[in-house]
C-alpha atoms as one frame of an Amber mdcrd trajectory, in Angstrom:
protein
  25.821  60.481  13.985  25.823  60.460  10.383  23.003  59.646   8.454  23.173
  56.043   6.440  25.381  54.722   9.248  25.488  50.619   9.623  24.020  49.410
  12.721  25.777  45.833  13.997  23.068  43.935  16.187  24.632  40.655  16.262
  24.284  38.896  19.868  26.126  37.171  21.799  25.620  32.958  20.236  23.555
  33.960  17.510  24.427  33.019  13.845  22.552  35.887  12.745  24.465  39.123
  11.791  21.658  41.765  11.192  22.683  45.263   9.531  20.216  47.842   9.313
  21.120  50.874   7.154  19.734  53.341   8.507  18.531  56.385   6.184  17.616
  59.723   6.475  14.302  60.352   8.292  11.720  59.678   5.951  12.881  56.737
   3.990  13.183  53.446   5.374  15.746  50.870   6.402  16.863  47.612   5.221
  18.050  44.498   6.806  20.547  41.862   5.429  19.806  38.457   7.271  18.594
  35.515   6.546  15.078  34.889   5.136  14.403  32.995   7.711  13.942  34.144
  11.021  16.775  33.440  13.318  16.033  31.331  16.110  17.851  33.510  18.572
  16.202  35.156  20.977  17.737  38.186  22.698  17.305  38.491  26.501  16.599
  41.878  28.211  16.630  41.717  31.703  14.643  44.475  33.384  14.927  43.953
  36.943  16.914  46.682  37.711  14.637  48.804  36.482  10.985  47.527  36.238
  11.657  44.609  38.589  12.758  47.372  41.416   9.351  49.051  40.572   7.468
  46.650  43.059   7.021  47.522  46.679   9.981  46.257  48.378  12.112  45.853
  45.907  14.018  49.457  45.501  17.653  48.599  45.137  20.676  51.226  46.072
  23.226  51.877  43.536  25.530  48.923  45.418  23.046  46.611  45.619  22.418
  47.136  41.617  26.018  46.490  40.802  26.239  43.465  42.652  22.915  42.351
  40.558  24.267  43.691  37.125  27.381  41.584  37.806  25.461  38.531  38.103
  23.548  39.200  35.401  26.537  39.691  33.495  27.653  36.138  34.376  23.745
  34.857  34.200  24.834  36.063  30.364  21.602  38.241  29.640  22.335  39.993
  26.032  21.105  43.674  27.749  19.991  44.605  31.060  18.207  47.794  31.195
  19.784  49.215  35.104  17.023  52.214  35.469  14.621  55.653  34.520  17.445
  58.317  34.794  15.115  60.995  34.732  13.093  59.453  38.143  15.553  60.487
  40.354  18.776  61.151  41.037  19.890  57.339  42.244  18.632  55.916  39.364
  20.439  57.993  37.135  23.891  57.036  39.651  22.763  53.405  39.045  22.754
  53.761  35.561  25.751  55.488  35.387  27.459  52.778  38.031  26.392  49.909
  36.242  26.855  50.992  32.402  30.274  51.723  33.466  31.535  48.565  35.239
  29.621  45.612  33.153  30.666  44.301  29.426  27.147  43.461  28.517  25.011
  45.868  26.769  23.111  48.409  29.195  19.886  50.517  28.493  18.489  53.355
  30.481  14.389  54.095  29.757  13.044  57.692  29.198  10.085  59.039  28.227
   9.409  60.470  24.470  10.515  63.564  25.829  13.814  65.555  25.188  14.431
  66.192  29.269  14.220  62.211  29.800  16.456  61.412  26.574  19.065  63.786
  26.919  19.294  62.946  30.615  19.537  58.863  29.370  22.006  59.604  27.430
  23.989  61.433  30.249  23.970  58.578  32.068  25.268  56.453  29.385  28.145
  58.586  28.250  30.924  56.793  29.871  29.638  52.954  28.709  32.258  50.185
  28.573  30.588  48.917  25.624  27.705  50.249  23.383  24.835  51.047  24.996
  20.791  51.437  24.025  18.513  54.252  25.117  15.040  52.803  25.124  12.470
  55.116  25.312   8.462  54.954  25.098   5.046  56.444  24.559   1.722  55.361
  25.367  -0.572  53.924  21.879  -4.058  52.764  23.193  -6.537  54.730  22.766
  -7.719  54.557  26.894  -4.158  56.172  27.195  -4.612  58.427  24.974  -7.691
  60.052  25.978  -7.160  59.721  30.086  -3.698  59.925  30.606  -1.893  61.864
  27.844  -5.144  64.040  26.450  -3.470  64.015  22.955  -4.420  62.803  19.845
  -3.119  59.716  17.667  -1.162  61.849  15.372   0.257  64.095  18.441   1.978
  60.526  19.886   3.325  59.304  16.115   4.869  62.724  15.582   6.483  61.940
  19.620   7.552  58.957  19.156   9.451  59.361  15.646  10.733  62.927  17.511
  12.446  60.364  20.458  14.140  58.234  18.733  15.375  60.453  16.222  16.891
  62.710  19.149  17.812  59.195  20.838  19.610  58.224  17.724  22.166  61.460
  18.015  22.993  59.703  21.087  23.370  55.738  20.617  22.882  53.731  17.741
  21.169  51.228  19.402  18.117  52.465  20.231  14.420  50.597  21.285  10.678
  52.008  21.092   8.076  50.946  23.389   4.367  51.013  22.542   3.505  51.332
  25.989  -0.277  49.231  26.194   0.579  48.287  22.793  -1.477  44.696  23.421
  -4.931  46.891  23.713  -4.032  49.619  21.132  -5.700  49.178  17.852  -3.588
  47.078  15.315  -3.537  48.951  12.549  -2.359  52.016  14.756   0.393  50.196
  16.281   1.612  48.928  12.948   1.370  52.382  11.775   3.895  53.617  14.748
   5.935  50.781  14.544   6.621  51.491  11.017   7.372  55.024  11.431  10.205
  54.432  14.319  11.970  52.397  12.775  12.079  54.518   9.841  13.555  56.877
  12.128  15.853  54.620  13.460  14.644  52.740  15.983  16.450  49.112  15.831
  13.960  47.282  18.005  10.722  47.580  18.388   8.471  46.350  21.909   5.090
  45.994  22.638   4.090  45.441  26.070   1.249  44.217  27.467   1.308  46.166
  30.168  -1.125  45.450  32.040  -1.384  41.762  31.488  -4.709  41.428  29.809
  -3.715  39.689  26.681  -4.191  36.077  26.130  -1.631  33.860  24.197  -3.181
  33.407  20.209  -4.760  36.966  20.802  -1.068  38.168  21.710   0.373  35.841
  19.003  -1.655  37.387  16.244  -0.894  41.008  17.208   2.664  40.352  17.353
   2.838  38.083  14.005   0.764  41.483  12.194   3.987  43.445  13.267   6.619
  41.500  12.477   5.125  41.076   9.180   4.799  44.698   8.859   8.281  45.400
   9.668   9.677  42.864   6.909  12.757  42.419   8.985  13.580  45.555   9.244
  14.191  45.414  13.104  13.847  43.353  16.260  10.379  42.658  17.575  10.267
  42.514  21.274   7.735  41.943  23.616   7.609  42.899  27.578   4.676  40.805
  29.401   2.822  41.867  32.633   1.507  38.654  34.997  -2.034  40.230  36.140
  -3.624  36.782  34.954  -0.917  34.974  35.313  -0.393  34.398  31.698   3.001
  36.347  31.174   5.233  33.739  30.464   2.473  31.903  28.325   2.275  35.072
  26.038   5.764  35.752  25.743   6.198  32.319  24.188   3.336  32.626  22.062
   4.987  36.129  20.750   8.468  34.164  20.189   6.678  31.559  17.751   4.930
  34.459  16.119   8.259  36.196  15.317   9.336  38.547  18.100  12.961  37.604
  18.851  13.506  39.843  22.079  12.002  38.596  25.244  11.663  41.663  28.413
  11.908  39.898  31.492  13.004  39.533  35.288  14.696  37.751  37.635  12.026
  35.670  39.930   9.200  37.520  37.813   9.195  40.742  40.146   7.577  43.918
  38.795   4.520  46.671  38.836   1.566  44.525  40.074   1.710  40.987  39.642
   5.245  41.375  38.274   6.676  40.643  34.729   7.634  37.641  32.791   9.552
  35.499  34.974  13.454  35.185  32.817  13.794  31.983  34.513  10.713  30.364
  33.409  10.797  31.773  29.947  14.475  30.224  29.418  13.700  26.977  30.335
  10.557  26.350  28.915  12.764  26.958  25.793  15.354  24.473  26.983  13.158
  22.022  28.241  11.003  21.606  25.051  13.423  22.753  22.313  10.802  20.086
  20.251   8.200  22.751  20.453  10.180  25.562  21.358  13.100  25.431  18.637
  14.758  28.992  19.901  17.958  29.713  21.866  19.431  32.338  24.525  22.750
  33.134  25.708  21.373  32.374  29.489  23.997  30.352  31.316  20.959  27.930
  33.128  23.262  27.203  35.496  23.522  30.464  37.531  19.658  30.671  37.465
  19.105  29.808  41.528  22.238  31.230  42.058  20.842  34.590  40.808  17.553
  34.332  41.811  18.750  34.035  45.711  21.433  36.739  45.125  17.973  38.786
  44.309  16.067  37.766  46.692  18.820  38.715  49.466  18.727  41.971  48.029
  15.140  42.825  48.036  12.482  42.311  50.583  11.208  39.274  49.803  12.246
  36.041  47.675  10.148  33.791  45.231   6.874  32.011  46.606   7.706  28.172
  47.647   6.343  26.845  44.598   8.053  29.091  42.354   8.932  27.196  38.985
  12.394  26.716  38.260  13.982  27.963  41.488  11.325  28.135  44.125  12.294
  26.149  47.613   9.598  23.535  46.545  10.690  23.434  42.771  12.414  20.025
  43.207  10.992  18.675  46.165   9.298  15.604  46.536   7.181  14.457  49.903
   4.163  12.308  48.201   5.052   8.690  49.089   4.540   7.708  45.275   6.094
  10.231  43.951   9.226   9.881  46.209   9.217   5.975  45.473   8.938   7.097
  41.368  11.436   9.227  42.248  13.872   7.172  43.816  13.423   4.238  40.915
  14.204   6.864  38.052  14.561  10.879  38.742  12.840  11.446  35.194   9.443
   9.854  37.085   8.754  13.202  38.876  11.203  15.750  37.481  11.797  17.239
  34.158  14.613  19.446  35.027  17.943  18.218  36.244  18.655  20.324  39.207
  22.654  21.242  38.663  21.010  22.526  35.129  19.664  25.614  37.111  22.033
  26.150  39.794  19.859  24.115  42.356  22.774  21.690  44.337  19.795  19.016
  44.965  16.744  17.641  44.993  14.784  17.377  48.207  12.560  14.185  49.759
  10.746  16.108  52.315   9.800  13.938  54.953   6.022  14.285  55.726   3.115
  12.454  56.212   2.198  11.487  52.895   5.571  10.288  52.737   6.331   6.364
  52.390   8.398   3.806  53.547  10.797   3.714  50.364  11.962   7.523  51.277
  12.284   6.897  54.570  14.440   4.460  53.978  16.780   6.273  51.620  16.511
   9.133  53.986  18.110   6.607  56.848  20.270   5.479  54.417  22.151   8.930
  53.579  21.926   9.495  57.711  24.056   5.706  57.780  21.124   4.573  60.209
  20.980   1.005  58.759  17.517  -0.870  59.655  16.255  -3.938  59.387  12.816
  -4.739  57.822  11.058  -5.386  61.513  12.796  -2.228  62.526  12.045   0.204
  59.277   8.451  -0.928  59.903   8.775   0.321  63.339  10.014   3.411  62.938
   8.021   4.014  60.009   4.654   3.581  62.221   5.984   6.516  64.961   7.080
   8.301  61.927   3.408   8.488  60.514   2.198   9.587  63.791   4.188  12.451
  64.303   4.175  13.035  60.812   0.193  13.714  61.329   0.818  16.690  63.904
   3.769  18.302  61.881   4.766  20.009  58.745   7.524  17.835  58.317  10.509
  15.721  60.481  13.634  17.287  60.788  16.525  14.794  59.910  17.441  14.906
  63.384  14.188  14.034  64.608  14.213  10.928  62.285  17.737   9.588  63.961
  15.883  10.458  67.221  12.892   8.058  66.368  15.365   4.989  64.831  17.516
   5.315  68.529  14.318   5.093  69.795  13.378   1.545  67.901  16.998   0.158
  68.745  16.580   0.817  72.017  13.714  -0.811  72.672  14.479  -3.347  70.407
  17.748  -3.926  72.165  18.017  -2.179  75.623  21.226  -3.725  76.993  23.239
  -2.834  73.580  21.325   0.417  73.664  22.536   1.112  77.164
């Protein structure tokens, strides 16, 4: 690629048009946007490739193209399908998926030629442009335990990888891996320097989820400032105290405009930002919040189960946003809220997400009210003697269970007509 080349990282809804000029090695780059931040924020799905990191969760190279294409419809701007390098499946996947899907695709390597040069392999053959993202440790405990090299030794490798990456792709990402416990003025210092080489976006993680939301804000803000504008911040957000989505928020408001996230939240450990979560609390309070995606809400649950048939496992009852619980109601006030005015109990319109429904789980501290509704939608029409009855056996069994099955409750209303009426009943 020649040198002073235009780079066009316009997105998918955004108003935004950023052009980075990028310059010979050594001098730096300049973007032509508006002053003001845009309040787009890119999506990069990494659940084909972090996500399938968790135990129980490797995906064949099938199994990822049937993801990628509902990610493709989910509308996530990139969707990063694998580590060529790992192994020889996740270089197919790559390969598979860059090849059959219009949105963007990028394949991680190491700051190392071998894992580059294999990326970029992998990519040839993209239906569309495609990003090589690769990544070097910055904290110091990294430094010292698990690559033995010095501060200047990792600078000089990371503005070596993207340089070689940008002979490849012109879209290419930086990773500070632990960038939320390296030391500030360091990770400015490397942020700087990649994107002088080229680097269009740059991401710090917090890898191992230790950050906390203003502490995360304030690192984030510090680079962004640094940059001037000069390329995408992004920000990739480990759950080990549950505070993933929380920071990735906080790093939106402070600037970065590229969320790293998953489907359901799976990843190493506790798992990564959950993409679901992250969207809507975006939708939801757009007062606090004023940012958009390209996410098409609507296929959230429908993606989210596609995942979890794929995988070993699916997303913990109470899951936010599409967990089986997510919009179901069995408190008797609640349900009775509920019933007078949805908006009582639920923030979220179901349909918004994908979700057909919301649920009235009959259980006992259910109340009359949705037992009533439930008998209703079953056309079991009772009187108030008779809803009074059935309600009383209803709270008794209710006691011993987890919950009446609907035809358990037409079970218990033949009951109460019965013996209300035994010659009709007979």
């Amino acid at each position: 690629m020649t040198c002073g080349a235009s780079i066009n990282l316009r997105y998918p809804g955004s108003r935004y048009n950023f052009q980075l000029d990028m310059k010979p090695s050594g001098t730096s780059s300049s973007v032509s946007a508006s002053s003001k931040l845009p309040d787009r924020v890119v999506i990069f799905d990494t659940t084909l490739r972090d996500g399938e990191q968790a135990p129980g969760c490797s995906m064949t190279t099938p199994e990822k193209l049937r993801l990628a294409r509902k990610l493709e419809e989910l509308g996530v701007d990139v969707m990063e399908a694998g580590f060529p390098i790992a192994s020889e499946g996740d270089f197919e996947a790559v390969r598979a998926v860059s090849r059959e899907v219009s949105t963007k695709v990028a394949a991680l390597a190491r700051a190392t030629s071998k894992d580059i040069e294999r990326a970029a392999e992998a990519l040839a053959n993209a239906k569309v442009p495609s990003r090589i993202h690769t990544f070097i440790a910055t904290s110091d405990i990294h430094l010292r335990y698990k690559l033995k090299k010095s501060r200047q030794q990792v600078l000089d490798e990371a503005v070596a990888a993207v340089r070689l990456a940008r002979k490849y792709v012109e879209d290419v990402e930086f990773s500070a891996e632990d960038g939320a416990r390296t030391d500030p003025a360091y990770l400015i210092e490397v942020a700087t320097a990649v994107v002088d080489a080229g680097a269009s976006t740059v991401n710090i993680p917090d890898t191992v989820g230790y950050s906390v939301p203003d502490e995360f804000a304030t690192i984030i803000r510090q680079v962004v400032e640094a940059l001037n504008g000069r390329g995408i911040v992004s920000v990739h957000c480990h759950d080990d105290l549950g505070l993933s989505v929380a920071n990735s928020l906080a790093a939106v408001q402070a600037g970065a405009r590229q969320i790293e996230c998953t489907i359901n939240g799976i990843g190493e450990r506790a798992g990564n930002c959950s993409l679901e979560e992250v969207v809507m609390a975006m939708k939801v309070r757009a007062d606090r919040l004023p940012f958009t995606t390209g996410i098409r809400t609507e296929s959230l649950y429908p993606t989210s189960q596609l995942l979890s048939s794929v995988i070993a496992f699916g997303p913990q009852p109470n899951k936010a946003i599409v967990g089986r619980n997510a919009f179901a109601h069995e408190a008797g006030i609640h349900q009775d809220g509920y019933l007078k005015e949805r908006t009582t109990y639920e923030i979220i319109e179901p349909k918004t997400v994908g979700v057909p429904e919301s649920k009235l789980v009959l259980g006992k501290h259910s109340g009359r009210h949705a037992l009533k509704s439930r008998c209703e939608e079953l056309g079991l029409v009772l009187s108030k003697e008779g809803l009074d009855e059935v309600y009383e056996r209803f709270s008794v069994m209710a006691d011993r269970k987890k919950g009446l099955l609907d035809e358990e409750i037409v079970a218990l209303v033949r009951e109460v007509a019965a013996k209300a009426s035994p010659t009709q009943a007979a």
